[in-house]
Legacy VTK file of the C-alpha trace (Angstrom):
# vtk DataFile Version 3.0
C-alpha trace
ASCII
DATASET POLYDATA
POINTS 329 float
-25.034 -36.584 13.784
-22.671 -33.447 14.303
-22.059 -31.181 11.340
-19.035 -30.603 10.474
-17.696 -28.038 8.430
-15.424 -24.552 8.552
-16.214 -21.662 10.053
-17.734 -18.556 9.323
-15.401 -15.775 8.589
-11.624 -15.825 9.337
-10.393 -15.443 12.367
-6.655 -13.854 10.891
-7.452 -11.062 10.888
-9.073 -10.239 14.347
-9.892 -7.501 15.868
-11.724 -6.069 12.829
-11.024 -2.643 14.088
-10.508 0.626 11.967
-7.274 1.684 11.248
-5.535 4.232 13.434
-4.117 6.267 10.437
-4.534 6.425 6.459
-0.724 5.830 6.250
-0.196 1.894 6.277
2.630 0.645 8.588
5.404 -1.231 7.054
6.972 -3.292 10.016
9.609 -5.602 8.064
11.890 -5.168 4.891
13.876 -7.166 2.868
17.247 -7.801 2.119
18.299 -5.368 -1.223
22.016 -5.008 -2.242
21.066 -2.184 -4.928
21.267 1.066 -2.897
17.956 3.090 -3.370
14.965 3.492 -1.167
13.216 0.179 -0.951
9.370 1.300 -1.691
7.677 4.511 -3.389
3.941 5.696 -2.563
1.068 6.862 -5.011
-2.541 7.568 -5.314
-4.860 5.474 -6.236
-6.283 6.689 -9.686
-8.810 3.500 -10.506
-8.508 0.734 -13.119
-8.287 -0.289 -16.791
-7.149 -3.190 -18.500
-4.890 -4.066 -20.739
-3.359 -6.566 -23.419
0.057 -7.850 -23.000
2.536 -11.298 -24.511
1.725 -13.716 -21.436
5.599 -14.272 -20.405
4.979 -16.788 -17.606
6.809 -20.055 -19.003
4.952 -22.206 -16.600
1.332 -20.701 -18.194
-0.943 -22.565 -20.527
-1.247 -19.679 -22.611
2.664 -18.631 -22.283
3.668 -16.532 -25.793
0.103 -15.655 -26.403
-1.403 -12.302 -26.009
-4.124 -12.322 -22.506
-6.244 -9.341 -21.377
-5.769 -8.667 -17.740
-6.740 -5.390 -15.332
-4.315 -3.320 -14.282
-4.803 -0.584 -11.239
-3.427 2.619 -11.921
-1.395 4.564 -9.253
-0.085 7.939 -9.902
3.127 8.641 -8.557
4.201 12.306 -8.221
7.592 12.914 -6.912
8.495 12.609 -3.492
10.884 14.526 -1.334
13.457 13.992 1.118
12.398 15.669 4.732
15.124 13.873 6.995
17.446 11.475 7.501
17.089 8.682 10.526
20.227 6.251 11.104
19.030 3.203 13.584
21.223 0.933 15.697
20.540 -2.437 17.071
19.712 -2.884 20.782
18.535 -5.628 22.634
14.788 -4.117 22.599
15.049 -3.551 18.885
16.076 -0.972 16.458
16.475 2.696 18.279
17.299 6.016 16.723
20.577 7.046 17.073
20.560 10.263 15.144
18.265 12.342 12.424
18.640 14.721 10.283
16.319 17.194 8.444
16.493 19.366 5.184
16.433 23.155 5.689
14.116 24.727 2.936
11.205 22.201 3.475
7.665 22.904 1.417
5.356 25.174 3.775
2.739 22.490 3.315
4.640 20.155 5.535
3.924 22.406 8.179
0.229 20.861 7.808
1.360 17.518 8.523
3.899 18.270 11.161
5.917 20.861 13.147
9.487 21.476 10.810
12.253 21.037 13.390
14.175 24.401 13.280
17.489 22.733 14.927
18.302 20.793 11.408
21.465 18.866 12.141
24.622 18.466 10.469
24.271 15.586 7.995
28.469 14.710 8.495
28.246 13.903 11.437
25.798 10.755 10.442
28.939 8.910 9.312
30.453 9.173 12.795
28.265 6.647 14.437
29.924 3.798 14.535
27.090 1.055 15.289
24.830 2.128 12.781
22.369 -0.661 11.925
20.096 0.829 9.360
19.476 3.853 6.996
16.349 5.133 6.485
14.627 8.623 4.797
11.677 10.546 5.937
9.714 11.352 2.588
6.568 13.048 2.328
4.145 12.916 -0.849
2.975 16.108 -2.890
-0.802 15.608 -3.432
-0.970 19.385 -3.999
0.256 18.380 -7.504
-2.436 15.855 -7.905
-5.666 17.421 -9.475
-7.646 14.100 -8.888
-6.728 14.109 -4.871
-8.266 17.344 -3.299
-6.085 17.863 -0.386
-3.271 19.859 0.347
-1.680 18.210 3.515
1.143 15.539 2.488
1.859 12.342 4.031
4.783 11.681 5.921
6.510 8.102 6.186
9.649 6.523 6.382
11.728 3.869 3.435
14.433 2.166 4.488
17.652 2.900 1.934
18.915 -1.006 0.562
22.624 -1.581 0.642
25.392 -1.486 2.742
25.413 0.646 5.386
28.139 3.747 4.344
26.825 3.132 1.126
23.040 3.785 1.597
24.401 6.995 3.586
26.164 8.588 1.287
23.151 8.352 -1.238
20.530 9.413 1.685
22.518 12.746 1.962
22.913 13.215 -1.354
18.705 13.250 -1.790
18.590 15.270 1.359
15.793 18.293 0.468
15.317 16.625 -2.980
12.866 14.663 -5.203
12.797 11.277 -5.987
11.034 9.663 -8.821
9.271 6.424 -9.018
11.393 5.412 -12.168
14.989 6.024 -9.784
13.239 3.451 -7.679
11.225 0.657 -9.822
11.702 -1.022 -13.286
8.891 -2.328 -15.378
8.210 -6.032 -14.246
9.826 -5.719 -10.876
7.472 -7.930 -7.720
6.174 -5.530 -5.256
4.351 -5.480 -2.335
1.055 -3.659 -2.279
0.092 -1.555 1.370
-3.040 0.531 1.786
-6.165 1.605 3.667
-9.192 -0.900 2.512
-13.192 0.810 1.948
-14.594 1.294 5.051
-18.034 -0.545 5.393
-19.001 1.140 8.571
-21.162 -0.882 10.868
-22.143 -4.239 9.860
-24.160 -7.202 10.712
-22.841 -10.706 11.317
-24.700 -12.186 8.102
-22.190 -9.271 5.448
-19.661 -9.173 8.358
-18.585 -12.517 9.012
-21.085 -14.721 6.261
-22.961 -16.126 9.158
-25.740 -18.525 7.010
-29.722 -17.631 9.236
-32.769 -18.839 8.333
-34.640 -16.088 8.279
-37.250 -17.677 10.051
-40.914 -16.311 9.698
-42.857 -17.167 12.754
-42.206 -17.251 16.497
-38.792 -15.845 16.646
-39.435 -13.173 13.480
-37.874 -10.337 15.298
-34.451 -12.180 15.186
-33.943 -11.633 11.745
-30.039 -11.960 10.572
-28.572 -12.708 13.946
-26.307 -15.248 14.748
-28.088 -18.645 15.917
-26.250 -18.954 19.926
-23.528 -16.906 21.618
-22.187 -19.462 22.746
-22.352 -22.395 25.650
-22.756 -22.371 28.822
-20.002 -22.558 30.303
-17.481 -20.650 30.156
-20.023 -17.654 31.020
-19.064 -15.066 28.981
-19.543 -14.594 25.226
-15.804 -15.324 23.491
-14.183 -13.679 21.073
-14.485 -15.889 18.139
-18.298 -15.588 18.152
-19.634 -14.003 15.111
-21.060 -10.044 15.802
-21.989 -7.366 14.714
-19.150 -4.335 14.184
-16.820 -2.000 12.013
-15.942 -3.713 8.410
-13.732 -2.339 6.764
-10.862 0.812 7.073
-8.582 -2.340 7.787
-4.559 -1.635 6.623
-4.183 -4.985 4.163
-1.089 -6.069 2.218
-1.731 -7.791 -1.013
1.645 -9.614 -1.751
3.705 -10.347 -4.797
2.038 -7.868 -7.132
3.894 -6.726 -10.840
4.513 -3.816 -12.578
3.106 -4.184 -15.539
4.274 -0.361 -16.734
5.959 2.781 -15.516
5.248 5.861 -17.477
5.696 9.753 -16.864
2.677 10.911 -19.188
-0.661 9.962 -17.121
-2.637 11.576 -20.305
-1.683 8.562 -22.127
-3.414 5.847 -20.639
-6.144 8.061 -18.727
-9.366 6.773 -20.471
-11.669 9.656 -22.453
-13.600 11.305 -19.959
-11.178 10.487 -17.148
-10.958 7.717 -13.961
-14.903 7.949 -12.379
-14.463 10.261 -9.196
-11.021 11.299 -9.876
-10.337 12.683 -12.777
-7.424 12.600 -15.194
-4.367 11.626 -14.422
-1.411 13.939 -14.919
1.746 12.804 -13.229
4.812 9.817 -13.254
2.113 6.673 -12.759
2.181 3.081 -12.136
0.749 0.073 -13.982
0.354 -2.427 -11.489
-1.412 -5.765 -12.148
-4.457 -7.028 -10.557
-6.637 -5.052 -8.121
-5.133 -2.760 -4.954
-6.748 -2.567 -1.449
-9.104 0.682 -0.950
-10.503 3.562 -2.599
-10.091 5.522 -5.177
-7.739 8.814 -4.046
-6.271 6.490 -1.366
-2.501 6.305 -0.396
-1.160 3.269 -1.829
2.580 2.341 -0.211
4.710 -0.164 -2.625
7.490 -1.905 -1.128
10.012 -4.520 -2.588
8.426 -7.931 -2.211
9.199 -9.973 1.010
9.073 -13.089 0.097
8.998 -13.412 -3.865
7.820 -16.328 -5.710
10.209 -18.469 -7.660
8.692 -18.470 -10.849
10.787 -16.344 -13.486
9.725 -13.968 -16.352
11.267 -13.454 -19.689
10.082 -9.490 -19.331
6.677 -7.608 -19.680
5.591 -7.052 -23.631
2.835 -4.703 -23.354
0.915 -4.556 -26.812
-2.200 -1.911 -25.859
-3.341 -0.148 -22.808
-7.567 0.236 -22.400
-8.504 3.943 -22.869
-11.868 4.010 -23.412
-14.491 6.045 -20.871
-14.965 4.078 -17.647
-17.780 6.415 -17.101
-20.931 2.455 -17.779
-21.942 4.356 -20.855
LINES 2 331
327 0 1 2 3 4 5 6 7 8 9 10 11 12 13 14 15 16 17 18 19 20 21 22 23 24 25 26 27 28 29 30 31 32 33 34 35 36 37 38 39 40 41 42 43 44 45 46 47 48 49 50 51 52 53 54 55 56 57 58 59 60 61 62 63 64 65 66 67 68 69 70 71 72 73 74 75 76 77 78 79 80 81 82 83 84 85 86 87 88 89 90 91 92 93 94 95 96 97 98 99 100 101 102 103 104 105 106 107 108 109 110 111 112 113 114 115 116 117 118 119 120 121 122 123 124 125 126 127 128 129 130 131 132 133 134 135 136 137 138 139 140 141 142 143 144 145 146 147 148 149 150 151 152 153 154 155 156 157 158 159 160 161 162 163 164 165 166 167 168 169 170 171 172 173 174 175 176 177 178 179 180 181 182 183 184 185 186 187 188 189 190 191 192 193 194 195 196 197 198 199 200 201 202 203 204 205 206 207 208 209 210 211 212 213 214 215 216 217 218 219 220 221 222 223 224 225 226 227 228 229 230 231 232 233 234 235 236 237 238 239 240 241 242 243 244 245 246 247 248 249 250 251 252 253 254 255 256 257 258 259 260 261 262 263 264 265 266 267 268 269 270 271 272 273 274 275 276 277 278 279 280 281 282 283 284 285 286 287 288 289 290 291 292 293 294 295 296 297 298 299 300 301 302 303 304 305 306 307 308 309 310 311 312 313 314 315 316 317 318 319 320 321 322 323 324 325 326
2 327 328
């Protein structure tokens, strides 16, 4: 009798290849009327728990007070390097004009070379079939004591809004900061971006949950392999056979994702002795519910949620945040 049953490992997410850059891509955004850039970025600081008024009306334990864990993401300001207005072709989205801000940090020079032919940022509202608004930002790690690294990371938000409107208020951040509370209220649905922990080389047993007998006799050589290749014919090994190869380093999104709390005193929810290998947090800083892909002093990108769930929330009630030592003793 044939067994039947699923297979091993997921096939979604093939080629498990390492990703080409510790900045995660964002290749879609949603519809916002409010006109403000439509994601932030942090660091990832590690996580604690704590104990808010369960305000999901559809819950079992709605009204009553539930423990959950929270990941903490520190958010220093982020500045405005340029301006990039898009039109609409028929191959896509092209640039039609950009703009940078004179007086840039010297550390962006790390990252990237500083245009010295800035642009006039007028003569943005003369193009006529302008699709799309969007800022270059870069991060500020050097403000970070828990992130040892001096280089910032460059990326691109797309401004929400109508299109005059979102350029008036990219100008008017042109060469400035922007906080994480301008963009994001306490309880708002985000998407989560980042880098996961890179596994290096695996086996098909950890890398794909291949079951093997581990047999003892005959074939014990063969240890944790997969148990055939394939068939005969076609002759060549395919694709969705199980091997062995990189795990992990793969850009995930983790969707629908809450902010539990927004606060611009990391001291006050940093636990005694500090996050394990990073330290204490000192910055603006994110509460955001549940776990976040990678490690700890990773880049974390949060964008508005894509495709939000229906359910609706009377408002976060946070009662205590965990600050005791994450250090296991």
């Amino acid at each position: 009798m044939k067994e039947h049953r699923p297979r091993r490992g997921s096939l979604a997410y093939s080629p498990r290849k390492r990703a080409s850059r510790i900045v995660p891509r964002i290749r879609a955004w949603p519809e916002c009327s409010e006109t403000r850039p439509l994601g932030f970025a942090g660091y990832k600081a590690g996580m604690t728990h704590v104990v808010i008024v369960d305000d999901r009306k559809n819950s079992p334990t709605y009204g009553e007070e539930i423990v959950i864990p929270v990941t903490v993401i520190e958010c220093p300001p982020m500045k405005v390097a340029g301006i990039r207005v898009y039109r609409k072709t028929v191959y896509g989205l092209e640039i039609a004009e950009e703009v940078w801000a004179s007086g840039l940090d010297s550390q962006l020079s790390r990252r990237l070379q500083i245009p010295k032919n800035n642009g006039n940022p007028e003569k943005l509202r003369e193009i006529e079939d302008a699709a799309e608004v969007r800022v270059i930002i870069y991060t500020q790690p050097y403000l970070i004591t828990g992130v040892p690294k001096k280089v910032p990371d460059v990326m691109e938000y797309k401004i929400g809004g109508d299109v005059s409107s979102a350029l008036d208020y990219a100008i008017s951040k042109l060469g400035n900061e922007i906080s994480v509370g301008e963009v994001y209220e306490e309880g708002a649905i985000v998407d989560v971006l980042s880098i996961t922990k890179g596994k290096g080389f695996q086996g098909p047993v950890k890398r794909w949950g291949v079951i093997t007998l581990d047999a003892k006799h005959a074939r014990s050589s063969k240890h944790r392999r997969v148990g055939c290749l394939g068939p005969w014919n076609p002759h060549h090994v395919r694709w969705t056979v199980p091997q062995a190869g990189q795990m992990g380093f793969h850009q995930r999104t983790e969707y629908n994702k809450r902010i539990i709390k927004i606060g611009d005193d990391g001291e006050e929810i940093t636990p005694s002795g500090g996050f394990p290998h990073y330290g204490v947090v000192r910055n603006q800083y994110m509460l955001i519910a549940g776990s976040v892909p990678g490690c700890v002093k990773r880049l974390v990108r949060v964008r508005d949620a894509i495709r939000p769930p229906k359910a609706r929330y009377d408002g976060v009630n946070l009662i205590y945040v965990s600050t005791t030592s994450k250090q296991g003793r």
